[in-house]
C-alpha positions as CSV (number, residue, x, y, z in Angstrom):
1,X,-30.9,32.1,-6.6
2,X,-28.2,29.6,-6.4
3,X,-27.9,26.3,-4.7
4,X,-25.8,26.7,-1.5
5,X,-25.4,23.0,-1.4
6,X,-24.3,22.3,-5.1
7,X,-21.1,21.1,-5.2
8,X,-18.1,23.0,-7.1
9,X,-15.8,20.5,-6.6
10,X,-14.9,18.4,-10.2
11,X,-15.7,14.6,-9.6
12,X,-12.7,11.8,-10.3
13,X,-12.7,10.5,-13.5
14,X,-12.1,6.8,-14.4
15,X,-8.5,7.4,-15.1
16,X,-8.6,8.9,-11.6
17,X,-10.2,6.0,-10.0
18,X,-7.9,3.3,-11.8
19,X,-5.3,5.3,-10.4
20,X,-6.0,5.3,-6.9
21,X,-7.1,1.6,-6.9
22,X,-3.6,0.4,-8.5
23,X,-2.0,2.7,-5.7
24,X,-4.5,0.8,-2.8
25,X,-3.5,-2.3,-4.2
26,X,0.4,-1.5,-4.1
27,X,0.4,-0.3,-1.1
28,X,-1.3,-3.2,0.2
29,X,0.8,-5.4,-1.2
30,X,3.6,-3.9,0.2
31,X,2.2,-3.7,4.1
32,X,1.2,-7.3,3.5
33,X,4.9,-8.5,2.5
34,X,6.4,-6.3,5.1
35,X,4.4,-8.2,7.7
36,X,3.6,-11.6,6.7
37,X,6.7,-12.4,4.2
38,X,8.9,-15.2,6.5
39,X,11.3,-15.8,3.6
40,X,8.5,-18.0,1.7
41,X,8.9,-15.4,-1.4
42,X,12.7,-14.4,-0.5
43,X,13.9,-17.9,-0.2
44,X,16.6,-17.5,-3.2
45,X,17.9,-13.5,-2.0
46,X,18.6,-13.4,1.5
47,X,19.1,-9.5,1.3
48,X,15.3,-9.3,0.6
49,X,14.3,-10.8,3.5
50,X,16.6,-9.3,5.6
51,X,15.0,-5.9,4.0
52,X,11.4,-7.1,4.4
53,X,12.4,-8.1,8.0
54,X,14.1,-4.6,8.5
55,X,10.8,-2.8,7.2
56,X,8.8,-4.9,10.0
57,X,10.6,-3.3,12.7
58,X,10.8,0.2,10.9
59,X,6.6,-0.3,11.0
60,X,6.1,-1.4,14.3
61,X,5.2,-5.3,13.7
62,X,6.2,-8.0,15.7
63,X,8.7,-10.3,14.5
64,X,10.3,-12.3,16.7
């Protein structure tokens, strides 16, 4: 008789898991610029901040 609960599914392997976590972590990064950057980072390239500033109203944060 067979296990109705046992699982078929293959688990994540490590390379997997790395993966995912450096994609959290870029994404995060990203969403944090977007929304926190006030030309601290940018100060040198104007066109980045004007693109981080840009990407806060394409997201829905306030700005100003």
């Amino acid at each position: 008789m067979s296990n109705l609960f046992a699982s078929t599914a293959a688990r994540p392997t490590m390379q997997e898991g790395f993966a995912a976590l450096g994609w959290a972590l870029t994404l995060s990064s990203v969403i944090f610029l977007a929304s926190f950057e006030q030309g601290m980072l940018t100060a040198g390239a104007p066109v980045a901040h004007e693109l981080f500033h840009d990407a806060r109203h394409l997201l829905g944060f306030p700005c100003h």
